[in-house]
C-alpha positions as CSV (number, residue, x, y, z in Angstrom):
1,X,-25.5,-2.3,0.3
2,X,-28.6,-0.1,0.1
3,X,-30.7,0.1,-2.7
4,X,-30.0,3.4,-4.0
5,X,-26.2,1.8,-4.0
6,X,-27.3,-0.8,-6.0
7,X,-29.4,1.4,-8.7
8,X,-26.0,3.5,-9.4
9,X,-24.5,0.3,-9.8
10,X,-27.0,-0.7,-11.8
11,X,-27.0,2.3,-13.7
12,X,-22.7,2.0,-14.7
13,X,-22.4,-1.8,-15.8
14,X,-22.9,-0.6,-19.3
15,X,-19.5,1.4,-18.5
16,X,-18.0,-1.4,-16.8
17,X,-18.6,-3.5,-19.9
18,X,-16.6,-1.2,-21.9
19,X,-14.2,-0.7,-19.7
20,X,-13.9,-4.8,-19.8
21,X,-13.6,-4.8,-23.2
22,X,-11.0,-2.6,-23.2
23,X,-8.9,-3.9,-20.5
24,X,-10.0,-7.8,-22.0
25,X,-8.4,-6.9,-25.5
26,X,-4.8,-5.7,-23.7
27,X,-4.4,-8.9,-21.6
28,X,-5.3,-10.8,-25.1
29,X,-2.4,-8.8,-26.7
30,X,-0.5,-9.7,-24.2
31,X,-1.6,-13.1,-24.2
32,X,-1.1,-13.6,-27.3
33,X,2.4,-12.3,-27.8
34,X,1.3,-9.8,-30.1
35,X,2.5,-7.5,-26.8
36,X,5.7,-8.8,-25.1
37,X,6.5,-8.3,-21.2
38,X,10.2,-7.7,-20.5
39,X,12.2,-10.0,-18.1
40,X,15.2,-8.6,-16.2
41,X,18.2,-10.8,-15.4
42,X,17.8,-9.5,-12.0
43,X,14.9,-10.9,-9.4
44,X,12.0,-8.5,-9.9
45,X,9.6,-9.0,-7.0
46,X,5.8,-7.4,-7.6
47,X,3.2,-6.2,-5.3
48,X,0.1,-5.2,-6.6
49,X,-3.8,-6.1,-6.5
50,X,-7.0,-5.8,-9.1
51,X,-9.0,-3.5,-7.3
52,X,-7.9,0.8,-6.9
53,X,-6.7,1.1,-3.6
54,X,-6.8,0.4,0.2
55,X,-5.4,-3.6,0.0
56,X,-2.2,-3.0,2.3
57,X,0.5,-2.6,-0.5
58,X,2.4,-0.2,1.2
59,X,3.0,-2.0,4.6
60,X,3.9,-5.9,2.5
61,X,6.1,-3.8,0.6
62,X,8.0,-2.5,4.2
63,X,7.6,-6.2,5.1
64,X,9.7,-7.2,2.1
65,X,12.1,-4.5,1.9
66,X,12.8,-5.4,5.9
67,X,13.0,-9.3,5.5
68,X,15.7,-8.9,2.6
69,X,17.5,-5.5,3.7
70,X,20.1,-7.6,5.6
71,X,21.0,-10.0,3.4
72,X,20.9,-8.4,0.0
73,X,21.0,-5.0,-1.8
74,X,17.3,-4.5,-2.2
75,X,15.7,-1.5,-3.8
76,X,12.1,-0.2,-5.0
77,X,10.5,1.2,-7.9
78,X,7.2,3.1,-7.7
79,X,5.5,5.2,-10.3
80,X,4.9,7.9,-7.9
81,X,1.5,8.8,-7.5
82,X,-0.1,12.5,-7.6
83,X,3.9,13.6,-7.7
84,X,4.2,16.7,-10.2
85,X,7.2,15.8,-11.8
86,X,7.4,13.4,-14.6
87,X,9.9,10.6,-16.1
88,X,12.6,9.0,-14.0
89,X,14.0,10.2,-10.9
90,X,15.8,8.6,-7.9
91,X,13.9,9.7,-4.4
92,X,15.9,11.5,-1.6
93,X,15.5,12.3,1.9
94,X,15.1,15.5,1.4
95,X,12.6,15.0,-1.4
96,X,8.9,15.9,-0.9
97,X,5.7,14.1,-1.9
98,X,5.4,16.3,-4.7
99,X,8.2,15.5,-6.5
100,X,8.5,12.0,-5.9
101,X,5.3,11.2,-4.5
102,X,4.3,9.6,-0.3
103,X,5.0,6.0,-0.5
104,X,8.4,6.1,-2.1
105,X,9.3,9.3,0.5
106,X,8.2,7.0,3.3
107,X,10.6,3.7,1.7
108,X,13.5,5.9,1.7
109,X,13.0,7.9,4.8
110,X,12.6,4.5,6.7
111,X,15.8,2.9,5.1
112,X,17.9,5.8,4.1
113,X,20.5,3.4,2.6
114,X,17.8,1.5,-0.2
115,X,17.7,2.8,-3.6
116,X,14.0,3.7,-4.1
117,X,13.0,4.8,-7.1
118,X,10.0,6.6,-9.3
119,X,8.9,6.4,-13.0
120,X,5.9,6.0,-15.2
121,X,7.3,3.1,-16.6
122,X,8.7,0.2,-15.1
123,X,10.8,-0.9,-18.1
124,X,12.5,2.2,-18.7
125,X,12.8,2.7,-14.3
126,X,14.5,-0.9,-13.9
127,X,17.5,-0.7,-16.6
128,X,17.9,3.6,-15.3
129,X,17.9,1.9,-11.6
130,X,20.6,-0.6,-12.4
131,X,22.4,2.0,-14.6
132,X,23.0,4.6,-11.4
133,X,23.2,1.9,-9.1
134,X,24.5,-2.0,-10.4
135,X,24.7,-2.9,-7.1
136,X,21.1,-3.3,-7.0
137,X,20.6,-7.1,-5.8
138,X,16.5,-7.5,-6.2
139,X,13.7,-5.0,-7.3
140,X,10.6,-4.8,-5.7
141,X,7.8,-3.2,-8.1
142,X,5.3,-1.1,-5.4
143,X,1.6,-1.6,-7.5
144,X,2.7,-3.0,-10.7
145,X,0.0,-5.9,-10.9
146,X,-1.7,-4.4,-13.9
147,X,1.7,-3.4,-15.6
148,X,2.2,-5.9,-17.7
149,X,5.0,-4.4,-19.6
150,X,7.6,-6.0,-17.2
151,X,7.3,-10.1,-16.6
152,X,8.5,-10.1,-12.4
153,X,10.0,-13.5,-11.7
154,X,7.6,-13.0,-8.4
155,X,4.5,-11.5,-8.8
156,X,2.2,-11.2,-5.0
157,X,-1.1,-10.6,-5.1
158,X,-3.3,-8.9,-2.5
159,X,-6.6,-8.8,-1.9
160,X,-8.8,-7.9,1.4
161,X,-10.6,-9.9,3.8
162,X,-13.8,-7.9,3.9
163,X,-14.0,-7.2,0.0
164,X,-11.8,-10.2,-1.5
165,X,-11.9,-9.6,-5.3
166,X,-14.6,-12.7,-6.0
167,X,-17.1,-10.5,-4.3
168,X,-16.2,-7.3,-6.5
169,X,-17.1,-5.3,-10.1
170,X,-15.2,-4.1,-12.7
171,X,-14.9,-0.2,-12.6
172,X,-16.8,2.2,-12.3
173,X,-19.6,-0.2,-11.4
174,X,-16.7,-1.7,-8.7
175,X,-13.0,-1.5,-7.8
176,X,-11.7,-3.9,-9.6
177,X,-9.1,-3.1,-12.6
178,X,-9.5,-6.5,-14.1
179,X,-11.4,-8.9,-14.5
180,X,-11.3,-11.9,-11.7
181,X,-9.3,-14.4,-14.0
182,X,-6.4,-11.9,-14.1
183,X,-5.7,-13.6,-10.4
184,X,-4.2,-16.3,-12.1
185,X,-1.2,-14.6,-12.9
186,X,-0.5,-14.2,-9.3
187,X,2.3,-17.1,-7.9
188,X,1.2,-15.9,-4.3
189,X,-1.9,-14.6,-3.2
190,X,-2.4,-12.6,0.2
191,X,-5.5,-12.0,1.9
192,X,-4.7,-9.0,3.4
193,X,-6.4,-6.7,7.1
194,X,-7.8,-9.7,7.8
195,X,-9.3,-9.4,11.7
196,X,-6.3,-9.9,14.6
197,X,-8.1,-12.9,15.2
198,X,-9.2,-15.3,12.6
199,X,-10.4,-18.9,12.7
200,X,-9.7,-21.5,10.4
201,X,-13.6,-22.1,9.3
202,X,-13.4,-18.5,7.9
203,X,-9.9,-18.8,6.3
204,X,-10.8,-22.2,4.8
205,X,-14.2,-21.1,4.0
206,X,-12.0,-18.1,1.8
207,X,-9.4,-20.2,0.4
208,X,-12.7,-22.0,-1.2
209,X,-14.0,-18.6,-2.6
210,X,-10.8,-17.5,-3.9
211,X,-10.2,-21.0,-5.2
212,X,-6.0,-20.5,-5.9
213,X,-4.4,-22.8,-8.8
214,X,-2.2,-25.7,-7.5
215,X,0.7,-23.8,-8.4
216,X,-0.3,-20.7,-5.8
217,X,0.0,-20.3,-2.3
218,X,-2.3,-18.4,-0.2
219,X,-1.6,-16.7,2.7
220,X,-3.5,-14.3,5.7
221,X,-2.0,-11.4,7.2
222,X,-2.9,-8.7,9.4
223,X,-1.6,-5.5,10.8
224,X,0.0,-5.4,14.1
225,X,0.0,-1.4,14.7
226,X,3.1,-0.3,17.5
227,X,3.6,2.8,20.0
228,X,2.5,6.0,17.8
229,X,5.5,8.1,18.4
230,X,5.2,11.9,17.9
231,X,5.6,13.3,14.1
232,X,9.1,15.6,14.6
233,X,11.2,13.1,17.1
234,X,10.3,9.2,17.0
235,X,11.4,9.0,20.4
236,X,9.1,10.9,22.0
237,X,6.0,7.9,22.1
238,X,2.6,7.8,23.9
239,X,0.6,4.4,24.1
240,X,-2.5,5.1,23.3
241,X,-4.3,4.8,26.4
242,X,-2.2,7.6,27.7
243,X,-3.9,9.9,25.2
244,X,-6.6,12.3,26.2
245,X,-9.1,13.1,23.5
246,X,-7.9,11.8,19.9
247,X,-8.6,13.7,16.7
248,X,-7.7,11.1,13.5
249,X,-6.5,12.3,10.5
250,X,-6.6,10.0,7.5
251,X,-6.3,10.1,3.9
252,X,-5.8,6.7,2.8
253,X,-7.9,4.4,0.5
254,X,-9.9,2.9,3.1
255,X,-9.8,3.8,7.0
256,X,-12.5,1.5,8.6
257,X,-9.7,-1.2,10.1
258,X,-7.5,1.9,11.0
259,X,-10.7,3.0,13.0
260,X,-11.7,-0.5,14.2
261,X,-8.1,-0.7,15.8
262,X,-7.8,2.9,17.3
263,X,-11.6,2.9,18.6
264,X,-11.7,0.5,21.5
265,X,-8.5,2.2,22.7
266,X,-8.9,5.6,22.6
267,X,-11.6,8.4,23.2
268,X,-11.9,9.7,19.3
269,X,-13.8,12.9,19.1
270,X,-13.0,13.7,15.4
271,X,-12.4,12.2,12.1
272,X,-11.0,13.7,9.5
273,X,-11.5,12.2,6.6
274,X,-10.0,12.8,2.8
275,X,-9.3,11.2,-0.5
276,X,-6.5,8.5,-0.8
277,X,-3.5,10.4,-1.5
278,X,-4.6,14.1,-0.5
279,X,-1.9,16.5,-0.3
280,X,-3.0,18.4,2.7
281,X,-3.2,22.8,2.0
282,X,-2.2,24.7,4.3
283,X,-6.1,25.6,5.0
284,X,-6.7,22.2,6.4
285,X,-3.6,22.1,8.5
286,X,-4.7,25.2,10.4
287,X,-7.5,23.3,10.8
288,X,-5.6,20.8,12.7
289,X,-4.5,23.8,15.1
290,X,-8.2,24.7,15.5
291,X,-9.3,21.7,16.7
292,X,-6.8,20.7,18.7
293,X,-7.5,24.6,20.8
294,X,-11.1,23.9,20.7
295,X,-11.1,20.9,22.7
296,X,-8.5,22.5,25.2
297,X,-6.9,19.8,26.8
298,X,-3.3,18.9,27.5
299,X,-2.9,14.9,26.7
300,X,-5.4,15.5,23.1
301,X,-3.3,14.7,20.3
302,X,-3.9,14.3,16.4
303,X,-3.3,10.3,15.4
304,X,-2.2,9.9,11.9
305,X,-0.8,7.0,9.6
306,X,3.1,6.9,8.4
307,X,1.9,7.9,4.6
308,X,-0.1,10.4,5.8
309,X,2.7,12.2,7.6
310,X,4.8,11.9,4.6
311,X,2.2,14.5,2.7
312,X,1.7,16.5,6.3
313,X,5.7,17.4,6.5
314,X,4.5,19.4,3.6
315,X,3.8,21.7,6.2
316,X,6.9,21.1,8.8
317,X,7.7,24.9,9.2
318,X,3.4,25.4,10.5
319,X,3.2,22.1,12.1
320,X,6.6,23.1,14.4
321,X,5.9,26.9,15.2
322,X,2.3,25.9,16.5
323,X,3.3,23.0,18.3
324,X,0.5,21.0,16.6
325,X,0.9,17.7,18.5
326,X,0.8,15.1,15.6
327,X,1.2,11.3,16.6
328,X,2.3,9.0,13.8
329,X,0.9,5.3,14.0
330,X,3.9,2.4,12.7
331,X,2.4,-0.2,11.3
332,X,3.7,-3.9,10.1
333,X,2.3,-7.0,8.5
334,X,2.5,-10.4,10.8
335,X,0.6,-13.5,9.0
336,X,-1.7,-16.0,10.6
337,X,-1.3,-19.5,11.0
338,X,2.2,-19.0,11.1
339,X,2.3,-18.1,7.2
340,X,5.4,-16.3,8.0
341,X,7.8,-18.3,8.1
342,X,6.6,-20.2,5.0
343,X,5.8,-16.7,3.1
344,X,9.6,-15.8,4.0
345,X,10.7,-18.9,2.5
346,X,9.0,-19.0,-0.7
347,X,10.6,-15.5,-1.3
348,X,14.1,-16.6,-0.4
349,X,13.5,-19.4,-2.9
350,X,12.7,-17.3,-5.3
351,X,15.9,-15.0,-4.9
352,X,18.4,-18.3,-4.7
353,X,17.3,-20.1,-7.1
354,X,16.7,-17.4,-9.6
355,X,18.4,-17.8,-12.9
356,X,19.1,-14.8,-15.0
C-alpha cells in the first residue's frame, strides 16, 4: 500500500471507530438477548462474509444449490441487491435484474425448477417462502452473515486468500462489516480464490492466522473456470485460445483473479471496468459495439462473467440486432486438499441430523 493509501486510511479510523461502536452495540443486543434471532424448523444454510464484496459468495452458493438439488427440495433467499422493487417477491425466468436483482436472476435461470427468492428481510422472506411453496426442503441465505435477525442452523463463512479478514479494517478505513471476533459465529470457514495451486506451508501458515475455534472447520477453495460459451445459445463455445483479441467486461467486486486466469490465455486488449453491481445503460453497451468494430477482426470477442450477463440481457434486443459477440465465462468452486468431499459431508450432516 502506498503512502498516500495509508494517510486516507489514516485520515477515516476516527469513522471506523464509530462505525465500531455502532455495529459493537447491535452484536451486544444480540448477545445479550435483549435482541432475539429467529430459528426455523427447517435447515437454514448461510453464506455470507465480514468484508463488502468480491469473497466468491455467489459461485459457493451454485456449489451448494448443485450438491443438494438432487436429493432435496432446495431453494434460496436473497435480499436482492440494487433491484428497484421493494418487500417480498418470488424471482422468475422472465424477471430482470431490476426487479429482482443479478444473483438471484442467475440462481433461477440456472435451475429453473429451485424456488429463489428476494426480500429485505430474511424473517419475513423464510415463513412467505414456505407459505407459497411448503415443499421447500432447506434454505440457503445468499449474504446474510451480518443478518442476525435469523439464527441459520449452518452458517459458512468466507473470506479471501489474498485479503483474509485478520489482515483487514473496519469500514470506511477497510472492508470489513464487523469486527474480526464476529468470525466466531462461523461453524465453517472458507478461504476462498485461493491460487489453482496452493501448498500446504501457505495453507497451514493461514489456518495459524485465521486461528478457527475447535468447533470450526476450515476449508480452501478455488475456481475452476469452463468453456465460455456465447451469451444468446450456450452451445455455441470457444476455448479461449481460439479467441482472437479479447475485450473483458467486468463489473464485479473485485476482478484481479478473473484477470490473472484470462491473461496467460488470451490476448486482452481492453478492460472494462465498473462498480460491483453496475446495471450497464445502453450508452455503454454501444460502447461494446464500438470496440469490437474498432479492432476489426473476425475471432475478437467480448469475455464476460455469468452475473455480469445477467445485468447485460438488459439489453438483449441491442446486444442481438448488432451481433455484439458476447462470451460468458461458467465458473465453479473445487476445494484443495481434497476438502470436498469432507465440505460435502459436513453439509449433509447438517441436513440429516437436523432437528426442528
Amino acid at each position: 500500500m502506498n503512502v498516500t493509501s495509508w494517510i486516507g486510511r489514516i485520515l477515516l479510523f476516527p469513522f471506523s471507530i464509530l462505525y465500531g461502536i455502532s455495529v459493537g452495540f447491535r452484536n451486544m443486543l444480540y448477545e445479550s438477548g435483549l435482541l432475539r434471532s429467529t430459528s426455523f424448523n427447517i435447515p437454514v444454510i448461510s453464506v455470507g462474509n465480514l468484508s463488502v464484496g468480491g469473497a466468491g459468495k455467489t459461485p459457493h452458493v451454485e456449489y451448494l444449490i448443485q450438491l443438494l438439488k438432487e436429493n432435496i427440495y432446495v431453494s434460496v433467499l436473497s435480499r436482492g441487491y440494487k433491484r428497484k422493487t421493494k418487500g417480498f417477491r418470488i424471482v422468475d425466468i422472465k424477471d430482470t435484474v431490476i426487479e429482482v436483482g443479478d444473483e438471484p436472476l442467475q440462481y433461477k435461470r440456472k435451475w429453473p425448477d429451485i424456488t429463489a427468492a428476494v426480500c429485505e428481510s430474511r424473517n419475513i422472506g423464510i415463513p412467505l417462502m414456505l407459505q407459497k411453496h411448503p415443499q421447500i426442503q432447506t434454505i440457503l441465505l445468499d449474504d446474510a452473515f451480518q443478518h442476525r435477525g435469523v439464527n441459520p442452523g449452518l452458517n459458512i463463512l468466507l473470506t479471501t486468500f489474498d485479503l483474509p479478514y485478520t489482515r483487514d479494517y473496519l469500514l470506511p478505513a477497510g472492508r470489513l462489516r464487523e469486527y474480526t471476533g464476529a468470525a466466531e459465529r462461523a461453524d465453517i470457514i472458507v478461504v476462498s480464490k485461493c491460487p489453482r495451486e496452493l501448498s500446504s506451508q501457505k495453507a497451514k501458515a493461514l489456518k495459524e492466522e485465521i486461528a478457527p475455534l475447535d468447533r470450526q472447520k476450515l476449508f480452501f477453495s478455488y475456481y475452476d473456470y469452463y468453456t465460455p460459451y456465447f451469451m444468446y445459445n450456450p452451445q455455441i463455445k470457444r476455448k479461449l485460445e481460439d479467441f482472437g483479441k479479447v475485450i473483458v467486461l467486468s463489473a464485479i467486486a473485485n476482478e484481479d483473479y478473473l484477470l490473472d486466469y484470462l491473461e496467460p490465455k488470451t490476448d486482452i486488449v481492453h478492460v472494462m471496468k465498473y462498480e460491483d453491481h453496475h446495471n450497464f445503460t445502453e450508452y455503454e453497451v454501444s460502447l461494446l459495439k464500438k470496440a469490437i468494430e474498432d479492432i476489426g477482426e473476425k475471432d475478437c470477442a467480448i469475455i464476460t462473467t455469468e452475473k455480469d450477463a445477467m445485468r447485460l440481457d438488459l439489453h438483449r434486443s441491442f446486444i442481438v440486432e448488432n451481433k455484439i459477440p458476447i462470451f460468458v465465462l461458467p465458473v465453479k468452486v473445487k476445494f484443495h486438499f481434497d476438502g470436498q468431499s469432507e465440505f460435502d459431508q459436513l453439509t449433509k450432516d447438517f441436513l440429516l441430523n437436523f432437528k426442528s
